[in-house]
VOGU-3710 file (C-alpha; in Angstrom, 3 decimals, decimal comma):
1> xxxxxxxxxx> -13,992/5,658/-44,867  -15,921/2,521/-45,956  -18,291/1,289/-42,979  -17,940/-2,612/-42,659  -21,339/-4,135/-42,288  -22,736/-7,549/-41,589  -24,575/-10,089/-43,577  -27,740/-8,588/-41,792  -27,030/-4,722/-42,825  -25,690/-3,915/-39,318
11> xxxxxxxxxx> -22,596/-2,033/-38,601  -19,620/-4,133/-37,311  -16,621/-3,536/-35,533  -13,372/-4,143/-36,816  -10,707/-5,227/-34,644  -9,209/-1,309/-34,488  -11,957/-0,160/-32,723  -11,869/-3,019/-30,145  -8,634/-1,685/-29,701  -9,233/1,871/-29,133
21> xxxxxxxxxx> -12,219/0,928/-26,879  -10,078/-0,918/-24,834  -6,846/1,455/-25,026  -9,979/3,934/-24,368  -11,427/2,342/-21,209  -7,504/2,239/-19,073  -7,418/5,781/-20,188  -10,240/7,020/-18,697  -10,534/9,037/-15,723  -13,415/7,472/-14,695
31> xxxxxxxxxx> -12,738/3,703/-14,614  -9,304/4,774/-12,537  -11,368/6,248/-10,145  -13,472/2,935/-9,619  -10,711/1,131/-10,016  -8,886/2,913/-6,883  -12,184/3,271/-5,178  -12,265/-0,280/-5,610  -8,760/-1,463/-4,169  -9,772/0,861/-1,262
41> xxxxxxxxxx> -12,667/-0,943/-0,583  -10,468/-4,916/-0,425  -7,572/-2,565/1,670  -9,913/-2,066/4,332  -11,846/-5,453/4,567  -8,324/-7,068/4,647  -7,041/-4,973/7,058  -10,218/-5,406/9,187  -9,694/-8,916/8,966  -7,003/-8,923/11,371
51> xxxxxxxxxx> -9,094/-7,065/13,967  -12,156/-7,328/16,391  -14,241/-5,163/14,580  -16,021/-7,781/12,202  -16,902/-10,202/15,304  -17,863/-6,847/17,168  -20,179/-6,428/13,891  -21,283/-9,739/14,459  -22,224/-9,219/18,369  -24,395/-6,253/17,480
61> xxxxxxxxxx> -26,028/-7,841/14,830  -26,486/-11,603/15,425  -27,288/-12,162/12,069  -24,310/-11,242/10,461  -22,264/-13,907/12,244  -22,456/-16,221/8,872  -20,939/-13,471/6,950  -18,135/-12,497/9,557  -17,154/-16,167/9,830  -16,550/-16,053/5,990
71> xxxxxxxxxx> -14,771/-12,440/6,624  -12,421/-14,029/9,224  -11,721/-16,891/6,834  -11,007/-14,663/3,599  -7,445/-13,966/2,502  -8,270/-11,374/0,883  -4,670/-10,160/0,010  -4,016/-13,318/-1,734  -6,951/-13,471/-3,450  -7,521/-13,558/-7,561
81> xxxxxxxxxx> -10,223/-10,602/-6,740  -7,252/-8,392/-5,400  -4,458/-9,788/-7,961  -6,970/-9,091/-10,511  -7,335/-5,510/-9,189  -3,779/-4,887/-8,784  -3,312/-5,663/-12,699  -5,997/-3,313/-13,837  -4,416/-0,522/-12,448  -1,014/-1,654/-13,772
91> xxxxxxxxxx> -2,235/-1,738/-17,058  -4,083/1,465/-16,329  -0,997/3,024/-15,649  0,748/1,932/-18,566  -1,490/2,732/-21,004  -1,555/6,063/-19,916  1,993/6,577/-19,269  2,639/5,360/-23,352  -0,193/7,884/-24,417  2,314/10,813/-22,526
101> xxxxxxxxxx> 4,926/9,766/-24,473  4,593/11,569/-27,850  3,680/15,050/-25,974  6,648/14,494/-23,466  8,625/14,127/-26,536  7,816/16,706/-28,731  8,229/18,917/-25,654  11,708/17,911/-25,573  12,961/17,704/-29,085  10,831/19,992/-31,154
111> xxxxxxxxxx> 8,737/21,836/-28,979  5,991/24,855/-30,661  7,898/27,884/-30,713  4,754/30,324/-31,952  2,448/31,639/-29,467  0,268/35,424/-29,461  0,877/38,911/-27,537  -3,090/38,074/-26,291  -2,110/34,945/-24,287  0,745/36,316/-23,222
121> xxxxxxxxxx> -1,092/40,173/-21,952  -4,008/37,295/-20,552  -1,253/35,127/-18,228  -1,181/35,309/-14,461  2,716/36,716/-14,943  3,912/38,217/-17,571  6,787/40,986/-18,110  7,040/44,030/-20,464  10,299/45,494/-21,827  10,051/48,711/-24,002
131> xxxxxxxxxx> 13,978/50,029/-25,518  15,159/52,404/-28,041  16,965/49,789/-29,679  16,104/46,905/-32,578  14,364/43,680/-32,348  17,677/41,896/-33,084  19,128/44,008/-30,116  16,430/43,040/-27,984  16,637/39,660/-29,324  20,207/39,000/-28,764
141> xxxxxxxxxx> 20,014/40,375/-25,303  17,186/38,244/-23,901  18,969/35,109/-25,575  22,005/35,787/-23,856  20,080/36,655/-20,504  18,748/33,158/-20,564  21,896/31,267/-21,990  23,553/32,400/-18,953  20,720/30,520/-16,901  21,528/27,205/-19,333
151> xxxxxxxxxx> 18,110/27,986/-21,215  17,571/26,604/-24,834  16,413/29,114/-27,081  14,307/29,123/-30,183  13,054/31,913/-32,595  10,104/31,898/-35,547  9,124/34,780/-37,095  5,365/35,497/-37,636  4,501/38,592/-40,214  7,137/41,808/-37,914
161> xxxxxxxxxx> 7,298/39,680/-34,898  9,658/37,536/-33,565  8,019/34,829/-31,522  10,549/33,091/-28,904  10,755/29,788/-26,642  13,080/28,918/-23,933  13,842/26,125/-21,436  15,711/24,088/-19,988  16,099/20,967/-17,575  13,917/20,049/-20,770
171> xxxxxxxxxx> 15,680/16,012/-20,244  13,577/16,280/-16,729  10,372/15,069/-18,702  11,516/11,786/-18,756  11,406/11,237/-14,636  7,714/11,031/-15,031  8,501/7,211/-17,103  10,283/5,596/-13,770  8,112/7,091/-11,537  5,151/5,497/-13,216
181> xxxxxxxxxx> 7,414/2,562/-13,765  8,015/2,402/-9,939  4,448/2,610/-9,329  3,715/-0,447/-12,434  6,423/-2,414/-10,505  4,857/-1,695/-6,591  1,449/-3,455/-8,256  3,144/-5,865/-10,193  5,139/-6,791/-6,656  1,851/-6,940/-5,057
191> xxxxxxxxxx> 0,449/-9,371/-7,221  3,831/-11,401/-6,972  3,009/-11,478/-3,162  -0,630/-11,724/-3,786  -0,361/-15,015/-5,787  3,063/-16,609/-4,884  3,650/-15,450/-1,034  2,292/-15,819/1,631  1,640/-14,759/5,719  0,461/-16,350/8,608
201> xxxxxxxxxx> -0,305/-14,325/11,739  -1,291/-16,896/14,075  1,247/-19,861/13,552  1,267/-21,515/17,032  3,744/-23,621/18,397  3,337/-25,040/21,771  6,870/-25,861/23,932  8,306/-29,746/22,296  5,819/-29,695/19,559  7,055/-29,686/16,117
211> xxxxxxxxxx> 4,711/-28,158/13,542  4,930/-27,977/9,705  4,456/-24,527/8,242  2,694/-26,051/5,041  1,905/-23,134/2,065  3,340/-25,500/-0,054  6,627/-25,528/1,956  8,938/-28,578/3,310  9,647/-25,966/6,316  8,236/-26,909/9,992
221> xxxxxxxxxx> 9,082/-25,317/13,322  10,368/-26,843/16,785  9,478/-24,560/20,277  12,428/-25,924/22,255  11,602/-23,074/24,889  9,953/-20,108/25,665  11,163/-17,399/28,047  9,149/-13,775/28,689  11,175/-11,465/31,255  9,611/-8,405/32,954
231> xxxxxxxxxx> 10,819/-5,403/34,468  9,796/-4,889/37,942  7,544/-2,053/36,879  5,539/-5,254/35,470  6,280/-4,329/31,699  7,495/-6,878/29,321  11,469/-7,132/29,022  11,759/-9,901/26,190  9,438/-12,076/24,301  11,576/-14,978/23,681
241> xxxxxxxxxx> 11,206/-18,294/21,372  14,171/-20,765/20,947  13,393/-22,581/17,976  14,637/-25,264/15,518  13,882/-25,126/11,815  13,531/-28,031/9,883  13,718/-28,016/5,925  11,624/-31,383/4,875  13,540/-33,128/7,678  16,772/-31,951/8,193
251> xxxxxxxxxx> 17,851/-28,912/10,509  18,604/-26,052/8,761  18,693/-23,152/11,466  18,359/-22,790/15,217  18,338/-19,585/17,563  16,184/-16,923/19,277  13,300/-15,176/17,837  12,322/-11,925/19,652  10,433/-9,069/18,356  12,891/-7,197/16,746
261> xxxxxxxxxx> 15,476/-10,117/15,811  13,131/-12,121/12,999  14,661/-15,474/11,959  14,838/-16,538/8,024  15,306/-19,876/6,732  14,243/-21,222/3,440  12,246/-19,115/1,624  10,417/-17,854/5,140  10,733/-15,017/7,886  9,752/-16,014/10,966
271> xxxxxxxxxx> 8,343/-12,757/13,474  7,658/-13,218/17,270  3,822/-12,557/17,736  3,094/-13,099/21,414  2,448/-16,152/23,366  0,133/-18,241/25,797  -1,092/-20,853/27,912  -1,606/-24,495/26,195  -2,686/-27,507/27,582  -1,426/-31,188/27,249
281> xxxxxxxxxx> -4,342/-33,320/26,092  -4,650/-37,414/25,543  -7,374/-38,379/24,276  -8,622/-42,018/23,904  -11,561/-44,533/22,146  -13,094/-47,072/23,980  -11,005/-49,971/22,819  -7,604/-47,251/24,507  -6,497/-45,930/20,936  -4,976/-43,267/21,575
291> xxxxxxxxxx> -7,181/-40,257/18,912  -5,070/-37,036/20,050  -1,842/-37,004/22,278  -0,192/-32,990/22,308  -0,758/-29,423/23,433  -3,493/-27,734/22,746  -3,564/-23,957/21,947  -5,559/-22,176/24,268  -6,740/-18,558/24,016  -7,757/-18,749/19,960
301> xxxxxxxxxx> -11,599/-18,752/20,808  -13,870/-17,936/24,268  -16,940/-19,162/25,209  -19,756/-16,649/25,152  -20,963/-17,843/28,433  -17,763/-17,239/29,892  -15,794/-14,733/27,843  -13,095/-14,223/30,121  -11,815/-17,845/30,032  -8,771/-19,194/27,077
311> xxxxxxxxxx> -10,542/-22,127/25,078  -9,097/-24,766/23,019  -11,219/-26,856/20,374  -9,888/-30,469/19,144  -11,708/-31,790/16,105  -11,509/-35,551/15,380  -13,605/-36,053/12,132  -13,315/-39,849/12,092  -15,244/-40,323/14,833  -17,518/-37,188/14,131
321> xxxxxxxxxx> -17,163/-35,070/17,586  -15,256/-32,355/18,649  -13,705/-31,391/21,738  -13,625/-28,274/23,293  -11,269/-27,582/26,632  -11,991/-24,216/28,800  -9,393/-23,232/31,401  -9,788/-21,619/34,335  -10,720/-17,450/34,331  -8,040/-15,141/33,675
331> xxxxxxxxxx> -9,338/-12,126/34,996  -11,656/-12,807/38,103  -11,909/-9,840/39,089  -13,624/-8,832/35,554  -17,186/-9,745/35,495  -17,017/-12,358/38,234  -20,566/-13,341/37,181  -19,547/-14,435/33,605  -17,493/-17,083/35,251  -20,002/-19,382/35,449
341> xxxxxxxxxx> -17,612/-22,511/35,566  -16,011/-21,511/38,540  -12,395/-23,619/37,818  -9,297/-23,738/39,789  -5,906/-23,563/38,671  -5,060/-27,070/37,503  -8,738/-27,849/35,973  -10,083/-27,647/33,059  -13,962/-28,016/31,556  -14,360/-30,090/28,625
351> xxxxxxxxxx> -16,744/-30,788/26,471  -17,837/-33,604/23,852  -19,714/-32,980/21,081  -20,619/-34,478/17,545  -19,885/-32,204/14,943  -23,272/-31,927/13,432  -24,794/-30,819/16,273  -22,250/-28,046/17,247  -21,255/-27,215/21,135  -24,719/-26,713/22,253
361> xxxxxxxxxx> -26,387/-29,769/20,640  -28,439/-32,028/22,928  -26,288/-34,723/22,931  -23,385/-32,375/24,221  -21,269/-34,288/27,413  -19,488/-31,979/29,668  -16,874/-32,775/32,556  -14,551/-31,079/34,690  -11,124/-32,284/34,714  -7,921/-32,223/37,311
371> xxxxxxxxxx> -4,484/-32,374/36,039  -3,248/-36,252/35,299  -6,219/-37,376/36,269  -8,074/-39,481/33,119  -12,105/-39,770/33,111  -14,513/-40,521/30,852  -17,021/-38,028/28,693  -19,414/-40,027/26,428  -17,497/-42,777/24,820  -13,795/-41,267/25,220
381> xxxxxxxxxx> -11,448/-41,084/28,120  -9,791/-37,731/28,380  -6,777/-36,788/30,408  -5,713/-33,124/31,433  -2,162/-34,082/31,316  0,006/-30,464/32,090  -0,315/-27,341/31,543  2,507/-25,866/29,191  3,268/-22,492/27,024  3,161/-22,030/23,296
391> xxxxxxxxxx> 4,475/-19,178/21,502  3,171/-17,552/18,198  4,785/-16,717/15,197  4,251/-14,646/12,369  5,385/-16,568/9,129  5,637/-14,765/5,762  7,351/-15,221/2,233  6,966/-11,876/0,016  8,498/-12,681/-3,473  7,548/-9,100/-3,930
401> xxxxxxxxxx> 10,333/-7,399/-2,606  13,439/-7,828/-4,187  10,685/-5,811/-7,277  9,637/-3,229/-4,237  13,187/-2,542/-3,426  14,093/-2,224/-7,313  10,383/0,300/-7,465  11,445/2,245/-4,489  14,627/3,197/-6,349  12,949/4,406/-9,565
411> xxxxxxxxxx> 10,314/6,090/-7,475  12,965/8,109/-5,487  15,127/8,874/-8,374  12,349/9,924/-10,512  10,632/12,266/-8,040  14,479/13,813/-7,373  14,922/15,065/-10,976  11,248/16,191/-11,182  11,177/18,251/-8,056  15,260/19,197/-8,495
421> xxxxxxxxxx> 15,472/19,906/-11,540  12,126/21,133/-12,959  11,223/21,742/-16,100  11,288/25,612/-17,105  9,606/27,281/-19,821  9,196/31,124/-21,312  7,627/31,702/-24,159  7,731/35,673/-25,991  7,260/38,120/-28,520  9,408/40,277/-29,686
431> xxxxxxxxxx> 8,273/43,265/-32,148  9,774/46,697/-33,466  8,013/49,668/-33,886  8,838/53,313/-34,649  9,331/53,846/-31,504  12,046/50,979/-30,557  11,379/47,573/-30,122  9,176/46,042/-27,452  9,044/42,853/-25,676  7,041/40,443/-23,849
441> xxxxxxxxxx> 7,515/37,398/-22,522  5,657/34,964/-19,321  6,793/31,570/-17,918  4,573/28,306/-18,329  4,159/28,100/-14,574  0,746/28,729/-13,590  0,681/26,518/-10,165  4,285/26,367/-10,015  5,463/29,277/-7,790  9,418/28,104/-7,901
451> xxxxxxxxxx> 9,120/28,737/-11,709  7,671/32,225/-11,354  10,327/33,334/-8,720  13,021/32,354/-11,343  11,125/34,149/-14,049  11,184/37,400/-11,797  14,913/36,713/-11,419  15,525/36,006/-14,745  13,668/39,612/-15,457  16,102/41,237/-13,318
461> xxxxxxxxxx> 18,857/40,158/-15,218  17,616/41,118/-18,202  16,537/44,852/-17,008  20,063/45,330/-16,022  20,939/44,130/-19,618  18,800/46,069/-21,272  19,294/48,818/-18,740  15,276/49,591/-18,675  12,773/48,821/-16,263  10,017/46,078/-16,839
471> xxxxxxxxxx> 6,591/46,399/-16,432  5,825/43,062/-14,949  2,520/41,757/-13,589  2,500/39,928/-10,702  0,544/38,701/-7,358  0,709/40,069/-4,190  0,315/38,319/-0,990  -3,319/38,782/-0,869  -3,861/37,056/-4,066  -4,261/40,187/-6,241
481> xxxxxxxxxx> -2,272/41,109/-8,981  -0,724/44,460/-9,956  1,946/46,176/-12,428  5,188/47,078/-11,316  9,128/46,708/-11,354  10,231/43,280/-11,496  12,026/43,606/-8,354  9,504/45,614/-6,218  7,610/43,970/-3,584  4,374/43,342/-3,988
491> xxxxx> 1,935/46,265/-3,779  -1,710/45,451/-2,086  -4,211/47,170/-4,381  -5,582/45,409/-7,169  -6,064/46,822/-10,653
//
C-alpha cells in the first residue's frame, strides 16, 4: 500500500486512520474503564452534595471551606462535565455493540462447522461413544438425538472424519442488541435530564407567600397552609402542605402534598421535603421605604457561635448590607454554653452588615428584637413582625423518563431471552475405524454450568440410542475431573 507523505517527507494520516483511531479508542478496554472510573468519581461528589459531609470536611480543615462552598453550589448532575461523560460511554457502548455484530451473525447464520479431536480430548467436558456400527449410523443417531432437543445440525467432512455442529436458541444472540440498547438509552435519558430537567431539594415556601419556581418555568407555588400531626408516641403522623399552583398567572391545580401523594402540574412534580419555623420581617430605609416585607426562611444556615439556633439571611444589594436574623435555641438542653444569645421565645437577634465586609466586619450592628416591636440597627428600622411556618418542597422535571421507562423494557426483555433461552452449542467428530465407528463430541460451555447439565442429558439420550455407554469427562464437586458414565455421580479422585 502506497504511504501518503507530506510536502516535508513525513508520513500523514489519511482520514481512514483517524477513523480507526477513533473507532479504536471507544473500543478499548482501557478508556471504558476511565471512563466508568470517571462517572464514579461525579456520582459520588453529587451525591455528597446533598449531605453534611463536605461542610464536615470543611470544619476539620478550615481551609477547605472555599472549595466546599463551590461543592455546595455545583450541580453537578446537570452539568456539561457529566452530560459530556454520559455520551462517551454511550458512544462507547455503541461502537462496541456494532463491532459484535458480524461475529453474532455469523454465529447465527453460517456458523464454523470444523473443529479437531485435540480440542475436543483438551475441553473441561467432553463425551466418548465407541459402536459396532458406521459413521453414517452414528451420524444419523446423534442428529436425531439432538433434533429431538430442537438442535440445528451441521456436518463437513475433513479427510475420514465427519466433523459436526449443533445448536439451538441460536436467534437468542440478538438479546445482547436491546440490552445494550437499553443501557445507550438509560445514558442518553440521563443526559436528557442532565441538560433539559431539572431538581430542587430545598424549594421553600413560607405559609401566604407565593413563590415562582423559575428553571425557566412560568410555574410558582402558593403555601395556603401547613398542618404536621403526631401520634401520641411523639412520631410524625402527616407532613402536610395545601398548596395552589399557578401556571404564569392563572391557577392550574390545588390540593395536598404529603410524602407519599406528590402533586404534578405543568411540566413539574412537586415532593413534600419537611418543614420549619420562618419569621415575618419588614424592613425599612431611613426616608420609611419599605426594602423587604415577607417571611423569612429560618433553619437554612447556623451561626458558628451558636450552632444550635435556626438563622435566616436577607440580602439587599442596593443598599450593599445584608441582614441576618437568629431565633431563639432549639435545643437548650444541648450545649447550653453555645447559646451565647440567650433569646426568648418571641425574640429574635439581628444583625446589619455591608456585604463587603461579611457578618463579622467591624462595622457589623447587632440588636435584639421582640415581636411587633420596630427599632432601629444602623440606618434601617427593622420589625420582628410574627413568627409563621414554611414548608419545603422538592421540585423536579426529568424529561428522561418516558426514554427510562422505554430502556427498562428492552433491558428486561433482553436479559429474559438471554438467561431463558440460552444459546447452546456442541461441536464433534465423528470417525470409522475397523473396529466401528467412534465419536466425540463437548458443549461450548466452559463457565456455563446450565449448558453442561443439558449436555450430560443430552448424552443420556443418546447412550440409550446408541445402546452403549459413554465415556464422559466431567467435574466432581471438589473441582476435579474424572471419566465415567454420563449418568454416574461424580466420583472424588482425580486422574
Amino acid at each position: 500500500m502506497a504511504e501518503i507523505t507530506t510536502t516535508a517527507g513525513r508520513p500523514s494520516r489519511s482520514p481512514l486512520d483517524v477513523v480507526d483511531r477513533v473507532w479504536r479508542f471507544f473500543c478499548s478496554v482501557r478508556a471504558a474503564v476511565y471512563e466508568i472510573s470517571f462517572l464514579a468519581l461525579l456520582v459520588l461528589i453529587g451525591t455528597l452534595r446533598g449531605s453534611d459531609v463536605p461542610q464536615w470536611m470543611a470544619n476539620a480543615a478550615p481551609v477547605l471551606q472555599p472549595l466546599v462552598d463551590r461543592w455546595y453550589a455545583w450541580d453537578v448532575f446537570g452539568s456539561p462535565v457529566f452530560a459530556v461523560t454520559l455520551a462517551l460511554l454511550a458512544v462507547a457502548i455503541a461502537v462496541c455493540t456494532l463491532n459484535r455484530v458480524p461475529g453474532i451473525w455469523q454465529t447465527i447464520s453460517t456458523p464454523r462447522v470444523g473443529t479437531s479431536p485435540g480440542y475436543i480430548n483438551r475441553a473441561e467436558v467432553n463425551a466418548r461413544f465407541a459402536t459396532g456400527g458406521t459413521a453414517a449410523e452414528l451420524e444419523a443417531s446423534i442428529q436425531s438425538v439432538l433434533a429431538d432437543r430442537r438442535y440445528r445440525f451441521f456436518t463437513e467432512r475433513v479427510g475420514d472424519q465427519v466433523h459436526f455442529y449443533a445448536d439451538k436458541n441460536r436467534w437468542s444472540k440478538l438479546g445482547t442488541f436491546p440490552f445494550h440498547l437499553a443501557l445507550i438509552l438509560l445514558l442518553v435519558g440521563g443526559i436528557v435530564a442532565s441538560v433539559f430537567g431539572f431538581r430542587d431539594v430545598d424549594f421553600a415556601v413560607a405559609e401566604g407567600e407565593t413563590r415562582p419556581v423559575g428553571h425557566g418555568t412560568d410555574l410558582s407555588v402558593e403555601l395556603v397552609r401547613f398542618r404536621d400531626t403526631y401520634v401520641p408516641t411523639g412520631d410524625a403522623a402527616e407532613y402536610r402542605s395545601d398548596v395552589v399552583i399557578y401556571d404564569d398567572g392563572e391557577q392550574v391545580k390545588s390540593g395536598a402534598i404529603t410524602v407519599n401523594n406528590p402533586i404534578s402540574a405543568g411540566v413539574a412534580t412537586f415532593y413534600q421535603g419537611s418543614f420549619g419555623i420562618s419569621a415575618d420581617m419588614l424592613v425599612r430605609d431611613a426616608i420609611g421605604n419599605e426594602l423587604y416585607a415577607g417571611p423569612l426562611e429560618m433553619g437554612f444556615f447556623t451561626l458558628r457561635e451558636n450552632p444550635d439556633a435556626p438563622a435566616g439571611l436577607i440580602r439587599l444589594p442596593a443598599q450593599g448590607v445584608q441582614i441576618a436574623v437568629v431565633g431563639p435555641d432549639s435545643d437548650r438542653a444541648n450545649r447550653p454554653d453555645l447559646d451565647t444569645l440567650q433569646l426568648e421565645y418571641g425574640q429574635v437577634w439581628v444583625q446589619v452588615s455591608p456585604l463587603s465586609q461579611g457578618m463579622n466586619g467591624a462595622d457589623a450592628e447587632a440588636a435584639v428584637f421582640d415581636q411587633g416591636v420596630p427599632a432601629e440597627v444602623g440606618d434601617l428600622t427593622v420589625t420582628f413582625e410574627r413568627e409563621s411556618r414554611f414548608t419545603v418542597l422538592q421540585v423536579a422535571y426529568n424529561p428522561g423518563i418516558p426514554i427510562f421507562l422505554i430502556a427498562s423494557v428492552l433491558l428486561v426483555g433482553g436479559l429474559s431471552v438471554t438467561f431463558y433461552f440460552p444459546l447452546r452449542r456442541i461441536r464433534g467428530v465423528i470417525q470409522e475405524s475397523t473396529q466401528g465407528g467412534t465419536l466425540i463430541m463437548t458443549p461450548l460451555a466452559k463457565r456455563d454450568w446450565g449448558g453442561k447439565r443439558e449436555f450430560f442429558d443430552l448424552v443420556e439420550k443418546a447412550e440409550t440410542q446408541l445402546d452403549t455407554r459413554a465415556t464422559v469427562k466431567r467435574p466432581d464437586h471438589e473441582g476435579n475431573w474424572h471419566d465415567g458414565d454420563a449418568g454416574a455421580a461424580p466420583s472424588t479422585h482425580t486422574r
